[in-house]
C-alpha positions as CSV (number, residue, x, y, z in Angstrom):
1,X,-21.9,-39.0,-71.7
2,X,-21.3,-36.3,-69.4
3,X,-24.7,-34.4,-69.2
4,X,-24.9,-30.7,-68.8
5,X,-27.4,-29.5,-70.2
6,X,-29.6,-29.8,-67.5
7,X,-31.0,-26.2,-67.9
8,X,-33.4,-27.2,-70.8
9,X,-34.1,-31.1,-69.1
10,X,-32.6,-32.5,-66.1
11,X,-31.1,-35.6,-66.5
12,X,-31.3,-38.1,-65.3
13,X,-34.2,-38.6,-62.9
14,X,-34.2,-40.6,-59.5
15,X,-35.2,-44.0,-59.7
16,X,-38.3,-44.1,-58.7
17,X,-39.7,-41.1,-61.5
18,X,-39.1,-43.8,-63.9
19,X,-40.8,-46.4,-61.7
20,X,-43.6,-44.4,-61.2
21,X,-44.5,-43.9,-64.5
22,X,-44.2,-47.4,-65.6
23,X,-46.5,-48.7,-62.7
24,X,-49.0,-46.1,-63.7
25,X,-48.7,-47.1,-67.4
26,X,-48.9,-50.7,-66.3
27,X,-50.6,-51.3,-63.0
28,X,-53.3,-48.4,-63.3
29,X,-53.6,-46.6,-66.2
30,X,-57.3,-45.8,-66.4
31,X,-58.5,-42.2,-67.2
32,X,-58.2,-40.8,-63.6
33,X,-61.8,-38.5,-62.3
34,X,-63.6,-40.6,-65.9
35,X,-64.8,-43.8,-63.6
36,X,-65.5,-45.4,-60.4
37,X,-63.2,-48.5,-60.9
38,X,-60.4,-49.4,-58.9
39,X,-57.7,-48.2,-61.5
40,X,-59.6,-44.7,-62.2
41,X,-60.0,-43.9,-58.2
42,X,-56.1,-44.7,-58.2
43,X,-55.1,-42.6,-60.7
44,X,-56.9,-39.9,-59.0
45,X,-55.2,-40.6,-56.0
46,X,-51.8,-40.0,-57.3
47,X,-53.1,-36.9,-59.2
48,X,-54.5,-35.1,-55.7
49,X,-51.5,-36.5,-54.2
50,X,-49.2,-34.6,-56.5
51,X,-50.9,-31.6,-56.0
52,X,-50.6,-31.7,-52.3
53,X,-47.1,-32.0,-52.7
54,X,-46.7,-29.4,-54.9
55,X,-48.8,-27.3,-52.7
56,X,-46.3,-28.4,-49.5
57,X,-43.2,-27.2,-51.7
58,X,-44.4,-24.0,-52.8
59,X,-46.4,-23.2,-49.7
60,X,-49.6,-22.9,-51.4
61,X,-53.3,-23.4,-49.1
62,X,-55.3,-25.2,-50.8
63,X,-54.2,-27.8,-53.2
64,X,-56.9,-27.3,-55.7
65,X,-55.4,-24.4,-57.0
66,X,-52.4,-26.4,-58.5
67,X,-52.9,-26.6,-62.0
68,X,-51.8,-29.3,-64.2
69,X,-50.0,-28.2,-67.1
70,X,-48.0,-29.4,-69.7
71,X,-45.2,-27.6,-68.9
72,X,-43.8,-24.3,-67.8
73,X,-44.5,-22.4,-71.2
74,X,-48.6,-23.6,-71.0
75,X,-48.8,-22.2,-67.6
76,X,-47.3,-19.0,-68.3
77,X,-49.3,-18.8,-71.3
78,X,-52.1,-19.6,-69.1
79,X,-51.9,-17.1,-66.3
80,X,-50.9,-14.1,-68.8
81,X,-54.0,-14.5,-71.3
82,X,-56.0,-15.3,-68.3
83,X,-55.2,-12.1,-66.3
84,X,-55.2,-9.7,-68.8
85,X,-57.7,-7.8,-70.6
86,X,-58.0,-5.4,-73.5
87,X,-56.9,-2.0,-71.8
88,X,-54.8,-3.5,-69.1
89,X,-51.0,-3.1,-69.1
90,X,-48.2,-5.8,-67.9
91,X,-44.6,-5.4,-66.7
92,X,-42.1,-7.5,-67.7
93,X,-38.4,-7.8,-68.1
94,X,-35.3,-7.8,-70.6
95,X,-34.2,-11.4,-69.3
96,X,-37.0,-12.9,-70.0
97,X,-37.8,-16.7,-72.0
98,X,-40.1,-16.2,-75.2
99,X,-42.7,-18.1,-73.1
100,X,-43.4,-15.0,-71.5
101,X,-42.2,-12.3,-73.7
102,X,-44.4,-14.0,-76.6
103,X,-47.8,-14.2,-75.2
104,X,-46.9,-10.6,-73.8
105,X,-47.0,-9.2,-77.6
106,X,-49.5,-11.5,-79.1
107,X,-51.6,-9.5,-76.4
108,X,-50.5,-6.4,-78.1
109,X,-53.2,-7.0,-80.8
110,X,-55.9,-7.5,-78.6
111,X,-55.5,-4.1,-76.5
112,X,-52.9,-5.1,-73.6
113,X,-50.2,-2.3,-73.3
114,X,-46.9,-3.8,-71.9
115,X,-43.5,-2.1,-70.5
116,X,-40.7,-4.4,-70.9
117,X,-37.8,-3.3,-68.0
118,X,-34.1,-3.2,-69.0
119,X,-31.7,-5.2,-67.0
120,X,-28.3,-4.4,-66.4
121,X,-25.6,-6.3,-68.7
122,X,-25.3,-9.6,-65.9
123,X,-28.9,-9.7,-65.9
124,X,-29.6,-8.2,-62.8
125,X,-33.1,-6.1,-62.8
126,X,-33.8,-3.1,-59.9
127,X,-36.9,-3.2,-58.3
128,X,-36.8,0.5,-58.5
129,X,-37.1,0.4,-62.6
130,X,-40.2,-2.2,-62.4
131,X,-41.8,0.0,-60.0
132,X,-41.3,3.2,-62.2
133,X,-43.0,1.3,-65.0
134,X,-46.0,0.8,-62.7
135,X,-48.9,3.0,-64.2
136,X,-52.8,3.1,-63.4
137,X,-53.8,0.2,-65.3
138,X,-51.2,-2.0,-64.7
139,X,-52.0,-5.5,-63.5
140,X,-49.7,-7.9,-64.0
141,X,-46.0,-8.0,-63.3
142,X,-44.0,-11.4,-64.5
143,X,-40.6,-11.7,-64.1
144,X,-38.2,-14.9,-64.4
145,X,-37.0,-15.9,-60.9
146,X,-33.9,-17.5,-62.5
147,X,-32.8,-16.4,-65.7
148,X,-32.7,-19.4,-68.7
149,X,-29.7,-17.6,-69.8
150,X,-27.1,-16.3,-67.5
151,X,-28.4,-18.3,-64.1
152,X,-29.1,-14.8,-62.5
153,X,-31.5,-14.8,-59.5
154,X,-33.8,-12.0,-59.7
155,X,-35.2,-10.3,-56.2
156,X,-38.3,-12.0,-56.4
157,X,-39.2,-11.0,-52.9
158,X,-38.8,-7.6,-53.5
159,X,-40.6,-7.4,-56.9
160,X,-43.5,-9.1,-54.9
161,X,-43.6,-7.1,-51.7
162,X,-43.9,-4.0,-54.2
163,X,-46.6,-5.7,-56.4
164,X,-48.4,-6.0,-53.2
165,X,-47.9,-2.3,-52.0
166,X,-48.7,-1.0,-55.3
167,X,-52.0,-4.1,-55.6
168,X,-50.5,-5.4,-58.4
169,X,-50.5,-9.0,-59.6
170,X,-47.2,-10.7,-59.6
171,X,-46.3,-13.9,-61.8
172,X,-43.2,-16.0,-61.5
173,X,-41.3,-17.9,-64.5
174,X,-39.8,-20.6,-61.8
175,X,-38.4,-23.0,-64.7
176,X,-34.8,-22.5,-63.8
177,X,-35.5,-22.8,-60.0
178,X,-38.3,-24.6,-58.8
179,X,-36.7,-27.5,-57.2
180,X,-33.4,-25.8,-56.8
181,X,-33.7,-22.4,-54.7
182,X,-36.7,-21.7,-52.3
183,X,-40.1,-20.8,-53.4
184,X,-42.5,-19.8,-50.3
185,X,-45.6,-18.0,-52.4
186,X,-47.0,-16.6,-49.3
187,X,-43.7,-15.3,-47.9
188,X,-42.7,-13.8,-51.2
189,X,-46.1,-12.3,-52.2
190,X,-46.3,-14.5,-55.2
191,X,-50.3,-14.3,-56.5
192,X,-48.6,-16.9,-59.7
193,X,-46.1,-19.1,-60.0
194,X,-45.9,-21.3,-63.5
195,X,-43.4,-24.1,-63.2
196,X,-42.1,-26.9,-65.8
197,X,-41.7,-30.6,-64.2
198,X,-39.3,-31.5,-66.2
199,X,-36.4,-30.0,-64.9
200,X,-35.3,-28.9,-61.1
201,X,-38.9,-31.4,-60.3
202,X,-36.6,-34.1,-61.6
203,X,-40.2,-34.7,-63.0
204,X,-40.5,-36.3,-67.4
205,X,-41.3,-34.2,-70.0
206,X,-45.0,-33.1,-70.6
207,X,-45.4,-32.3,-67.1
208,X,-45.9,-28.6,-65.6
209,X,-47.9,-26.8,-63.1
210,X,-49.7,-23.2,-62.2
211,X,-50.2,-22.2,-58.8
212,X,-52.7,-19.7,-57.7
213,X,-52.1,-17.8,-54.8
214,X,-54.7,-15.2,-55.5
215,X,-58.4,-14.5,-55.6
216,X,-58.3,-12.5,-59.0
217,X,-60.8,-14.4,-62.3
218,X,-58.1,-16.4,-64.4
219,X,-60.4,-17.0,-67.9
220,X,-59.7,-20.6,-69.2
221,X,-57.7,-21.3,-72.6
222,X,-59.8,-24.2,-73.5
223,X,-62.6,-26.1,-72.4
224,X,-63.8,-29.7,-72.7
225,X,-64.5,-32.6,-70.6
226,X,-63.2,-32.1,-66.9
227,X,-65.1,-35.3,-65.6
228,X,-67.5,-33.1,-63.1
229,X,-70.7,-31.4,-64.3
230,X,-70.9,-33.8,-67.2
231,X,-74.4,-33.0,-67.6
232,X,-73.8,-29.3,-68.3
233,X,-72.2,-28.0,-71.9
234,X,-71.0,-24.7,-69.7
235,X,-67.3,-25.0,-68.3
236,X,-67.3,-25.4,-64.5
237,X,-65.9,-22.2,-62.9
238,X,-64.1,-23.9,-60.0
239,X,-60.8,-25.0,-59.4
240,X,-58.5,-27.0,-60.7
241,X,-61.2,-28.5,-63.4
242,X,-62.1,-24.5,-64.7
243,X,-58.5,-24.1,-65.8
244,X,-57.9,-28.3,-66.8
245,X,-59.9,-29.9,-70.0
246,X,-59.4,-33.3,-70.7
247,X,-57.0,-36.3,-70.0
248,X,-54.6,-35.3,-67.5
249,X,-50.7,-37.2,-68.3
250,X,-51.1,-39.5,-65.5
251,X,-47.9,-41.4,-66.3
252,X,-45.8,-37.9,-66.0
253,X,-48.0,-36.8,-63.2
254,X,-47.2,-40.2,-61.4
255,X,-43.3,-39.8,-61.9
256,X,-43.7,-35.6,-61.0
257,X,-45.1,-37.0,-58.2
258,X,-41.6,-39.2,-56.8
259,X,-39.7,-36.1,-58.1
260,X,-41.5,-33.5,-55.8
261,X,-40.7,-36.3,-53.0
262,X,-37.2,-36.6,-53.5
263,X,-36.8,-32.7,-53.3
264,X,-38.9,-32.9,-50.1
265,X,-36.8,-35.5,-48.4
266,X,-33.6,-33.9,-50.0
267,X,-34.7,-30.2,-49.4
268,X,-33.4,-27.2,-51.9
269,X,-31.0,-25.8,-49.8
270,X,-28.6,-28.9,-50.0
271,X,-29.7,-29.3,-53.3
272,X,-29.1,-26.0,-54.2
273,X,-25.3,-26.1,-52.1
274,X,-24.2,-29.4,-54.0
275,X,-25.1,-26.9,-57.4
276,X,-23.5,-24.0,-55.7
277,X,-20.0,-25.8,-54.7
278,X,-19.7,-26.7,-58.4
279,X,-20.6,-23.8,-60.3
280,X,-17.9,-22.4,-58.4
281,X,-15.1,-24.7,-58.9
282,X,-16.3,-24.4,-63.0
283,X,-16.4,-20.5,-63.2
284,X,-12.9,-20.0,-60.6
285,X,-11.4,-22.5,-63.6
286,X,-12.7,-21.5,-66.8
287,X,-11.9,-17.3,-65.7
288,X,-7.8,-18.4,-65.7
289,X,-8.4,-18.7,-69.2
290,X,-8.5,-15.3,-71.3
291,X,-9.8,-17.0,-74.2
292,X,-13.2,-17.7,-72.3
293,X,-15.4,-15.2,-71.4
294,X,-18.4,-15.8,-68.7
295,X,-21.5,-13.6,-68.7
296,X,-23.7,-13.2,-66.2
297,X,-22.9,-12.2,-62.6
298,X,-19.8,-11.7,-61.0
299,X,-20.8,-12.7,-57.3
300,X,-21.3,-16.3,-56.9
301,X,-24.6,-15.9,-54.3
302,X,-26.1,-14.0,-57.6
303,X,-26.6,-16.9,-59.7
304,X,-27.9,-20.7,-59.9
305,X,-25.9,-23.3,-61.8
306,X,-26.7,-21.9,-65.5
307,X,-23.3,-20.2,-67.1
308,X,-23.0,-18.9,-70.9
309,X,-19.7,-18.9,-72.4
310,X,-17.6,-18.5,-75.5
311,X,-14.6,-19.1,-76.7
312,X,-12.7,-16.8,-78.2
313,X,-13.0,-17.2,-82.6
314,X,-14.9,-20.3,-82.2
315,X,-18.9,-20.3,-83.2
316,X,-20.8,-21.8,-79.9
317,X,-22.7,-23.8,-81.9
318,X,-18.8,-25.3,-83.1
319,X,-18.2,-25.4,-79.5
320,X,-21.2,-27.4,-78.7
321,X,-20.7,-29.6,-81.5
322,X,-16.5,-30.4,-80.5
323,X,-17.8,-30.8,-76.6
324,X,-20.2,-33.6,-77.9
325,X,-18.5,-35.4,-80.6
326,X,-15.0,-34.8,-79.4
327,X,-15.4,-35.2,-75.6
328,X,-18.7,-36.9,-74.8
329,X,-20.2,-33.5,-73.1
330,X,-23.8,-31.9,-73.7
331,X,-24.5,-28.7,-73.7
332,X,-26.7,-26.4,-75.4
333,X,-25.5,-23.5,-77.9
334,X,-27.1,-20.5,-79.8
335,X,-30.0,-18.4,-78.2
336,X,-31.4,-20.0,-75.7
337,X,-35.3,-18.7,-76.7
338,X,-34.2,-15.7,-75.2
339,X,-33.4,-13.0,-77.5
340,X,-33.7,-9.8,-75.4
341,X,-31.8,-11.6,-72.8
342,X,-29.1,-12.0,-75.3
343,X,-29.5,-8.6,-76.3
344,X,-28.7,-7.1,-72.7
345,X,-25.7,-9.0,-72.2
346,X,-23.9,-8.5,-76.1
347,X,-24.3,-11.8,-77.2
348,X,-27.3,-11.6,-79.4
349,X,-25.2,-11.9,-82.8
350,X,-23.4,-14.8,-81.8
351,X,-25.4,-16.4,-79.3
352,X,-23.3,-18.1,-76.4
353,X,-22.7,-21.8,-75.3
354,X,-24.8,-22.6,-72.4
355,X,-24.0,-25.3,-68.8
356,X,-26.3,-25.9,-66.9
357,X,-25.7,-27.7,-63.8
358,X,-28.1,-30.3,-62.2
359,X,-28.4,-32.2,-58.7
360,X,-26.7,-35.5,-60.2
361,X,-23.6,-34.0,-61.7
362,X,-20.0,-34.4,-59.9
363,X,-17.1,-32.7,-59.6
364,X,-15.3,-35.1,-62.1
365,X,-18.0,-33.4,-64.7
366,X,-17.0,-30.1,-64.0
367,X,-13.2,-30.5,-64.4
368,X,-13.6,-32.7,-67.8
369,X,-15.5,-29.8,-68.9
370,X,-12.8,-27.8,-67.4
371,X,-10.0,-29.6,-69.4
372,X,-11.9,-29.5,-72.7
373,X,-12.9,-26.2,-73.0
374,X,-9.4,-25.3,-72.4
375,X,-8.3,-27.8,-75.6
376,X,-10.7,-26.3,-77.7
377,X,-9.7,-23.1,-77.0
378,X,-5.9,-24.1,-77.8
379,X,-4.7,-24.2,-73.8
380,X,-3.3,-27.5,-73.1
């Protein structure tokens, strides 16, 4: 199997993910913060551990203010309804994954006015728009730094050094590039940043985290036992134990954790060249083909390894289903839990077949993908 589909889960994971999660399934898998035993106190360990290096990644202070989540979509969720209040209003864009653009409208019945930005056809959004949206009560801007759909990288830096001019909280979707582009919170005036570790972490599913860069109240989602202040039925108001009830997934945690250290040792920027190098050879290929047409940016340096295609009179969901069955490729069709991003591009009727590149694929990947989508499309 040739695996690219690595925008919804990268696969596979370094060695030592996997063999951190089996040790702390098999050598230590107590309930970490619940006990004073050997096994709990190690557990807890590997939990403050991870949050350090998550913290060291993202240039975060203090550690404590990395929130473990269950994935990117539970810490967006987490910082929107946290933030906001009846009467307050939040900026958002076109591009963006239903994990934001959903808990943005279920606010809607509660009171919480919201703008959402249109971005130009490749998924590009100006800073100038989002700013023009700004209005008296707004409080919250969140914006995708990578787009799910068309791989376009957004101006994070920009969006946040205007959120800080105009005192404005900023929030940043980083599920398409944590672990793949750079992510400095204090040098890009990020207050939030929800991540999933299942993907550019290299991290297993169930695995996610929110960082706070910010002083502003975040209300908790749920409360229950946090293993501090047990003799109190009142939530503790610190961090990370306001914002994290119950058991955390110290198996996932544990194998987040080697993730985060093989990006450290590996660093994004050669991570994010290896991606660059072959996203490159794929689009140069595939745009000989008039049959095929690429959406997103036209400039290379504008996008991460994510490209939607189609094939001229050929469902992508067809598509999908010939690259698996026929040729041993994955890849993911339809519409991407996107549909205003499919909207601003064209594609929303017929949805578009979806690549996404990862930090363990080749170049022999790209040109078998090369080679089959040509077939399919009748170019031998």
């Amino acid at each position: 199997m040739i695996y690219l589909d690595n925008a919804a889960t990268t696969y596979p994971k370094p060695k030592a993910v996997y063999q951190n999660v089996m040790r702390a399934m098999t050598e230590y898998g107590a309930n970490p913060g619940r006990g004073s035993h050997a096994m709990a106190i190690e557990g807890a360990r590997v939990i403050y551990e991870t949050r350090e290096l998550l913290a060291e990644l993202f240039n975060l202070d203090d550690p404590m203010k990395v929130i473990f989540t269950f994935n990117a979509t539970d810490g967006l969720n987490q910082a929107i309804k946290g933030v906001l209040n009846p009467g307050d209003h939040v900026i958002t864009t076109t591009m963006e994954h239903n994990s934001v653009l959903r808990p943005i409208k279920e606010l809607e019945k509660y009171g919480v006015e919201n703008t959402i930005v249109q971005c130009a056809s490749d998924g590009r959004v100006s800073v100038e728009d989002i700013e023009a949206a700004v209005r008296n009560n707004t409080k919250l801007v969140v914006t995708t730094h990578v787009s799910n759909l068309t791989g376009t990288i957004m101006p994070i830096e920009k969006i946040g050094q205007m959120c800080k001019r105009r005192n404005v909280l900023y929030l940043v979707d980083g599920s398409q590039s944590a672990g793949v582009l750079e992510i400095d919170m204090k040098k890009q005036n990020i207050d939030l940043l929800a991540v999933p570790g299942h993907k550019g972490l290299l991290g297993p599913q169930g695995t996610g985290a929110l960082m706070i860069n910010c002083d502003t109240e975040i209300k908790q989602l749920r409360e229950g036992g946090t293993g501090s202040e047990s003799s109190s039925v009142i939530q503790p108001d610190f961090y990370p134990d306001k914002l994290e009830s119950g058991t955390h997934n110290l198996p996932g945690i544990a194998g987040l954790n080697a993730g985060i250290k093989y990006i450290l040792n590996k660093g994004t920027k050669s991570i994010y060249s290896h991606e660059k190098k072959l996203l490159e050879i794929f689009i140069d290929e595939i745009e000989k083909n008039a049959k095929i047409k690429i959406y997103g940016p036209e400039d290379i340096d504008d996008r991460c390894g994510v490209v939607p295609l189609n094939v001229e009179g050929i469902d992508s969901s067809e598509v999908a289903f010939m690259l698996d069955t026929q040729y041993g490729i994955a890849v993911r069709p339809g519409l991407h839990c996107a549909p205003l991003a499919h909207k601003t591009i064209g594609t929303e009727k017929i949805g578009a077949v979806r690549f996404g590149i990862g930090p363990f694929n080749k170049k022999s990947d790209i040109m078998a993908a090369i080679k089959a989508l040509n077939e399919i499309s009748g170019i031998k």
